[in-house]
Structures are given as C-alpha cells and as structure tokens.
LUMNU-537038 format. One record per residue (C-alpha): residue number from 1; residue in three letters; x, y, z. Coordinates in steps of 0.5 Angstrom, whole numbers, padded with zeros to 4 digits, m for minus. Layout:
N
<tivex><nr>NUM</nr><rest>Ala</rest><u>X</u><v>Y</v><w>Z</w></tivex>
...
***
This chain:
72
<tivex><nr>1</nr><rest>Unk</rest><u>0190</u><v>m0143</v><w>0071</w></tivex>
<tivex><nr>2</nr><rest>Unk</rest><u>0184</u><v>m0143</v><w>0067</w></tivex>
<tivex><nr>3</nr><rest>Unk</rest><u>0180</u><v>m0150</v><w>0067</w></tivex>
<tivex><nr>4</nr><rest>Unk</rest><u>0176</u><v>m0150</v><w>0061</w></tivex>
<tivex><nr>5</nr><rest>Unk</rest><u>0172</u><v>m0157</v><w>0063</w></tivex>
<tivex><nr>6</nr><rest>Unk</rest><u>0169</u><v>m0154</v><w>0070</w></tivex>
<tivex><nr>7</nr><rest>Unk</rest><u>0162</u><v>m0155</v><w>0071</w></tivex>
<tivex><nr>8</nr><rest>Unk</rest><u>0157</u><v>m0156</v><w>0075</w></tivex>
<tivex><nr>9</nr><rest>Unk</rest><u>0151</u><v>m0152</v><w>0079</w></tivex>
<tivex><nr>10</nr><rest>Unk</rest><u>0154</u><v>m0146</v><w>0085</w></tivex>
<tivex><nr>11</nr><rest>Unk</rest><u>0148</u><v>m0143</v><w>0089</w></tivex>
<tivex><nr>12</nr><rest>Unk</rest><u>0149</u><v>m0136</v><w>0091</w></tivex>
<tivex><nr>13</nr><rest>Unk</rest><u>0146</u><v>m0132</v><w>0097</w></tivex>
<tivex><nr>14</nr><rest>Unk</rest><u>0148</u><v>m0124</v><w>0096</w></tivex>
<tivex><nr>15</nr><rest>Unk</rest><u>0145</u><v>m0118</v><w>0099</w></tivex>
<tivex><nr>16</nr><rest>Unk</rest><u>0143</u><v>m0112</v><w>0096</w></tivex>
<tivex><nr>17</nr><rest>Unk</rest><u>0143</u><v>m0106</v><w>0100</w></tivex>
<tivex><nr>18</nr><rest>Unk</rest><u>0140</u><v>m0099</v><w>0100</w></tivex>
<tivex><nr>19</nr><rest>Unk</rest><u>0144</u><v>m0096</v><w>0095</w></tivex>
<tivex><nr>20</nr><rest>Unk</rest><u>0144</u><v>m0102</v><w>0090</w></tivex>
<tivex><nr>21</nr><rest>Unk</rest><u>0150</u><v>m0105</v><w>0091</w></tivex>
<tivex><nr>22</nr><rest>Unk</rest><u>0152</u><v>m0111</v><w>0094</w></tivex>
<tivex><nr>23</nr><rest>Unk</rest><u>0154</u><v>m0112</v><w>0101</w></tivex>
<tivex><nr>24</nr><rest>Unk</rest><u>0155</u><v>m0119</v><w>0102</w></tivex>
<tivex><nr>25</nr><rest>Unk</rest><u>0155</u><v>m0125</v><w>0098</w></tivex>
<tivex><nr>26</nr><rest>Unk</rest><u>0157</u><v>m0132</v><w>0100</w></tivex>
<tivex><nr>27</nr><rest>Unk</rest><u>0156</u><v>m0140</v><w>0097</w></tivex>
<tivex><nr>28</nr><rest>Unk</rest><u>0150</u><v>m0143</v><w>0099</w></tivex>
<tivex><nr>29</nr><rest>Unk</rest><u>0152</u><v>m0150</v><w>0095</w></tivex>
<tivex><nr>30</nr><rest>Unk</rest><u>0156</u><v>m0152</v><w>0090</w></tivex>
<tivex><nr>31</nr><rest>Unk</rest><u>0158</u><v>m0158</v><w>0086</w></tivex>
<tivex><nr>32</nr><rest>Unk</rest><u>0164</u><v>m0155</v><w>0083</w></tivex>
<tivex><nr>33</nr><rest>Unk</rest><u>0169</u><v>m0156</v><w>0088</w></tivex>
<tivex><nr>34</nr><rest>Unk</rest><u>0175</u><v>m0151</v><w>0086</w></tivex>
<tivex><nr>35</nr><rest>Unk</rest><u>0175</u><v>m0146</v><w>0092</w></tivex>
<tivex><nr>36</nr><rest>Unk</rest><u>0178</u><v>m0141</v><w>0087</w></tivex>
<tivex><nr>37</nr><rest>Unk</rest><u>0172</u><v>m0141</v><w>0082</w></tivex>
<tivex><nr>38</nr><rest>Unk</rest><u>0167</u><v>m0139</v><w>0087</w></tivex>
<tivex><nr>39</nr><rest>Unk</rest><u>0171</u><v>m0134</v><w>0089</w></tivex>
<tivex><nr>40</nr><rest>Unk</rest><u>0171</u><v>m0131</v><w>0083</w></tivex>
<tivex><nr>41</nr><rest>Unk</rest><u>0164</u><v>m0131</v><w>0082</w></tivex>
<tivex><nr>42</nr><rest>Unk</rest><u>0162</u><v>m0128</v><w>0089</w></tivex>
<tivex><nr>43</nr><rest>Unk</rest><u>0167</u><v>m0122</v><w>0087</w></tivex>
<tivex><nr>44</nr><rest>Unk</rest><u>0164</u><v>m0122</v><w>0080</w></tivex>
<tivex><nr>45</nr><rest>Unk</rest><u>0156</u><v>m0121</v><w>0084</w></tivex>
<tivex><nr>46</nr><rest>Unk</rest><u>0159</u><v>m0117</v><w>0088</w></tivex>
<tivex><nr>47</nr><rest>Unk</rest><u>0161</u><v>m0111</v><w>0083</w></tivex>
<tivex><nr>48</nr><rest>Unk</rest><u>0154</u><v>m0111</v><w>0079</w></tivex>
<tivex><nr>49</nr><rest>Unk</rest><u>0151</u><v>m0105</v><w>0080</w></tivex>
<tivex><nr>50</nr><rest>Unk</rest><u>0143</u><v>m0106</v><w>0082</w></tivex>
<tivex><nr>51</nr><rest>Unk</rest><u>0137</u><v>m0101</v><w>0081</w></tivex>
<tivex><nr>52</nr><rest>Unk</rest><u>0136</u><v>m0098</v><w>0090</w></tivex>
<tivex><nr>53</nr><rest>Unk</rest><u>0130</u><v>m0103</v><w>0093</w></tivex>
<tivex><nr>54</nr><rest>Unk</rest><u>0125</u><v>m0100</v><w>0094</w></tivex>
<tivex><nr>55</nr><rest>Unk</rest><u>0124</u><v>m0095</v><w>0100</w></tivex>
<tivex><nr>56</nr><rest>Unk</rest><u>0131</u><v>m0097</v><w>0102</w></tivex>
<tivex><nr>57</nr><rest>Unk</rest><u>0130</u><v>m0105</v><w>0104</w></tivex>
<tivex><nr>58</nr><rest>Unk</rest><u>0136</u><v>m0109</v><w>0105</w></tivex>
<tivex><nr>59</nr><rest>Unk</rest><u>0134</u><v>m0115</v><w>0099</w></tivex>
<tivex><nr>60</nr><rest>Unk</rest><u>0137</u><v>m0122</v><w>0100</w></tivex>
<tivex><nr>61</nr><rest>Unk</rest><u>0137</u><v>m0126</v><w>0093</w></tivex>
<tivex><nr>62</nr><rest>Unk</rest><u>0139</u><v>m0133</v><w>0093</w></tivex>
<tivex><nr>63</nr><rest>Unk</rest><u>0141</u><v>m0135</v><w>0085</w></tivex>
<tivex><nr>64</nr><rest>Unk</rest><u>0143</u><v>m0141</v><w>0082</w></tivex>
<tivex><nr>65</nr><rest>Unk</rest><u>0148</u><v>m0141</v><w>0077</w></tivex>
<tivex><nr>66</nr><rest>Unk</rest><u>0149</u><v>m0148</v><w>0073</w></tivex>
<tivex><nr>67</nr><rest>Unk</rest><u>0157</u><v>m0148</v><w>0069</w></tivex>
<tivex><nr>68</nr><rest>Unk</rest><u>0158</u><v>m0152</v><w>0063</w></tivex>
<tivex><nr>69</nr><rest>Unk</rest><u>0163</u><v>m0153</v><w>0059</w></tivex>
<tivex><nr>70</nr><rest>Unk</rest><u>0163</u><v>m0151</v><w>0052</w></tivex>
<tivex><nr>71</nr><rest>Unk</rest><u>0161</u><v>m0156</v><w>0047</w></tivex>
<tivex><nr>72</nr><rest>Unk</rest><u>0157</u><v>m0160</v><w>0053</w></tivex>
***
C-alpha cells in the first residue's frame, strides 16, 4: 500500500566503501514513523552507485531527506 499523505523529515547515515558502493546504511532519526518507508529509503541509498573516495577511505555521510506530500 502506497500512503500518498506521508511527510516528514528521516536522517540517514550511510557508508561509502572504497570501491564507491554503499556498505551500510541506517536511520538516525525520523518523524515518519512507517518502519516500511524507512526501509525503502535505506535500500534505495544503498543501491546508488558513488564516485571511489579518494585514496580508498571508508566516507560516513549523515543525509537529511524531508518528504512532502504533493500539493503540500
């Protein structure tokens, strides 16, 4: 099911290893409180491909992403 009318403001924590794909990633916060949009937006982080890190570092990114429904 599909809920058109959710908002709200998820912070996500992800990991980009050395070869630019995303090892991990977990919510920090959320206002949405539907545990199965959060899951869809830590799967969808974690199939963007990303350019290497310099000298192979592993990059800790912490990204706020704010939902409004449309017409909002």
């Amino acid at each position: 099911m599909t809920n058109h009318a959710l908002e709200g403001r998820v912070s996500v924590e992800f990991a980009i290893a050395a070869d630019g794909k995303v090892a991990t990633a977990k919510i920090l916060t959320s206002t949405l409180a539907d545990p199965a949009a959060e899951q869809c937006i830590t799967a969808a982080i974690r199939r963007i491909p990303f350019p290497k890190p310099p000298q192979g570092d592993l990059v800790i990114v912490s990204y706020p992403f704010v939902l409004r429904a449309p017409g909002s």
